[in-house]
N, C-alpha and C positions, 0 to 999 in steps of 0.2 A: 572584734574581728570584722574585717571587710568580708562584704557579702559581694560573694560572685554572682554575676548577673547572667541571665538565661539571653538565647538570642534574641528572643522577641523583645526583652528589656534594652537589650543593644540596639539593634534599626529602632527602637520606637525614639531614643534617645541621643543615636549618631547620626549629626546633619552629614549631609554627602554621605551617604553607607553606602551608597552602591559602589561606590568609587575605593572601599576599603574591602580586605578582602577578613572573613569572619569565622575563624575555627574555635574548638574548643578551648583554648587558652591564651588566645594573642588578636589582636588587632594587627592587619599587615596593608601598606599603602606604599605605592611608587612612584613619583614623579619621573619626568622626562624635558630637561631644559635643555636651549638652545647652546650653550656651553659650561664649562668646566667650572667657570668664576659665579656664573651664576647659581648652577647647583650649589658651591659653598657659599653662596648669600643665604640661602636658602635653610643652610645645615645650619649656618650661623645664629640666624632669626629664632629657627627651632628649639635651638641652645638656651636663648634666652628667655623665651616663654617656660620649657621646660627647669630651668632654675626657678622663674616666678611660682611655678605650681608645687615647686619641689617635687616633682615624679618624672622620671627620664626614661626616655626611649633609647631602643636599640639603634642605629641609628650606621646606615651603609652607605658608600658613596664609591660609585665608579665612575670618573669622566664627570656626565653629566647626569646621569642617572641617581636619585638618591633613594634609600627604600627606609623608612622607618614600622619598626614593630612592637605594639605596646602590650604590656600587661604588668599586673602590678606582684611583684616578691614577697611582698608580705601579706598575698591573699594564697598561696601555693600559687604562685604565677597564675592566676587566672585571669580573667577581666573584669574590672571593680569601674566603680565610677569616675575614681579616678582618671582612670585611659578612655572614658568618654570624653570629660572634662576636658585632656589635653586632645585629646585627637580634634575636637571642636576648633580647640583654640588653633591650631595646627591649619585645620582647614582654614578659616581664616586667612592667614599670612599665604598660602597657598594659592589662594584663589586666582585665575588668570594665569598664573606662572608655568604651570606645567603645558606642554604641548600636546594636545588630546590624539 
């Protein structure tokens, strides 16, 4: 069984945390790009990291706005390592894109 992780296990182990928002069962984060094409570059890239890792984000998109929110189903939705893993890798591809 995946062990759910306490919050202090999450910031000690999510780069960029401040930038994610952190409740009892979800990772939540929003970007903000300059247009419509870009935000789905962006969805796109997600897509494929999230196939590599086999664990998939929730994953919204308005315009330019995209919001992804992770946690894993087969821990009772909670946050496992898993959704550090990807939210990492996530960040990554992110980095610079968003408009602070």
């Amino acid at each position: 069984m995946l062990k759910k992780l306490t919050k202090k296990e999450i910031v000690n182990q999510l780069r960029d945390s401040k930038k994610w928002t952190i409740d009892s069962q979800e990772l939540h984060r929003e970007w903000i790009f300059t247009n419509f094409e870009e935000a789905i570059s962006f969805v796109m890239r997600v897509a494929f990291i999230a196939q590599h890792h086999g664990h998939h984000p929730v994953i919204k998109n308005i315009y330019n706005k995209v919001e992804l929110r992770l946690n894993t189903h087969d821990a009772d939705n909670q946050i496992t390592e898993y959704d550090i893993r990807l939210a990492n890798s996530i960040n990554e591809i992110g980095l610079g894109a968003e408009l602070e």
